[in-house]
N, C-alpha and C positions, 0 to 999 in steps of 0.2 A: 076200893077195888082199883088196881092197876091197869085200867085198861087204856089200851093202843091200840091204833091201826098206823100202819108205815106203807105206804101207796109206791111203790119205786115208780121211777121212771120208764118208760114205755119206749122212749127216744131219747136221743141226746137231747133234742129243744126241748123238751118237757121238766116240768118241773117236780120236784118231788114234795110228796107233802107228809106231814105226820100230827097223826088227829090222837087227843087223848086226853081224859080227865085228870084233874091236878093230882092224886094219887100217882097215876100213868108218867108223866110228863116230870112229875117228882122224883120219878123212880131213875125216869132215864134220863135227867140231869145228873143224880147221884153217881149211876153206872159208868157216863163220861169222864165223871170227876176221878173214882177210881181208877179209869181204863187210864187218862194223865197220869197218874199214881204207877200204876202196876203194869203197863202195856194193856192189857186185857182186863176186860169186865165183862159182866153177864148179870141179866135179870130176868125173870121170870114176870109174863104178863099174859093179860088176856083178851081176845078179840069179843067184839062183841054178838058172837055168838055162842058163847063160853069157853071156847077153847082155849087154853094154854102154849105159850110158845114162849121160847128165850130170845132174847135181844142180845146180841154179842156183839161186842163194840173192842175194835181194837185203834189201839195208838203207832202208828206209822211212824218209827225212825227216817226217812226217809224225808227231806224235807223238799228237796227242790223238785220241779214238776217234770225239769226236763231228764231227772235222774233215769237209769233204765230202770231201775226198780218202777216206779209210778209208769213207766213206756211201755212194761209186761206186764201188768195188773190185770187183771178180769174187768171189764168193764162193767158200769150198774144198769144201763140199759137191758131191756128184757127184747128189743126186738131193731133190728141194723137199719139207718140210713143209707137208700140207694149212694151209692160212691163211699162210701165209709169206708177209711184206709183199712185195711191188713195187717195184723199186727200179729207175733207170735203169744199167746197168754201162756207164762210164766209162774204166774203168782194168783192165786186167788185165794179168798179172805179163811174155808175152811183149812187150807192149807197151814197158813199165815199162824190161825189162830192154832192149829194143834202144835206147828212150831215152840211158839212162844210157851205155852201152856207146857209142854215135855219137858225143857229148858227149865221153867219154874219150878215145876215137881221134882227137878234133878235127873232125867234121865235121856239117855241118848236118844237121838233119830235111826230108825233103820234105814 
C-alpha cells in the first residue's frame, strides 16, 4: 500500500516532514524521478486513514532563488511570522501545474 502522510510546514522555522512505508516513499521517489523527466508527475496514495489523495510534484524551470519567479511563488507555510515581508503571490503550484499540463496535452491557456 502506498501510504503517506506529508506534514507541511506551520512556519517558516519549522520543518517539514514526510512519513511513509517503502511502497509510499517508492512511489514518490518514482513520481520525482518522472516530474525531472516530464516537468510534472502525479501519484495517487493514501493516508492512513484510508483516504486517497494525489501527490503532484512539479519541476521548476527556474533555477536561481533570487529569480522573481521563486520572489512570487505561494509560499509553503500554512500560517505568517509576526514581521514576515509582503510579497505580491504570483505563481502558485495549482496554477503552475495546469499551466504545464495544457502545454503538454497541446492546448492553449485562456
Amino acid at each position: 500500500m502506498k501510504l503517506i502522510h506529508i506534514y507541511p510546514q506551520s512556519r517558516s522555522e519549522d520543518d517539514l516532514y514526510i512519513v511513509g512505508t517503502n511502497h509510499g516513499l517508492t512511489a514518490l521517489y518514482a513520481a520525482i524521478e518522472k516530474a525531472l523527466e516530464d516537468d510534472i508527475a502525479e501519484d495517487q496514495v493514501v493516508a492512513s486513514d484510508g483516504k486517497t489523495y494525489l501527490v503532484k510534484i512539479i519541476r521548476e524551470q527556474q533555477e536561481e532563488l533570487d529569480s522573481d519567479h521563486w520572489k512570487q511563488m505561494l509560499l509553503p507555510y500554512c500560517s505568517k511570522n509576526p514581521g514576515d515581508a509582503e510579497y505580491e503571490v504570483r505563481y502558485e503550484p495549482r496554477q503552475i501545474w495546469r499551466e504545464i499540463d495544457l502545454c503538454k496535452r497541446g492546448k492553449k491557456l485562456m
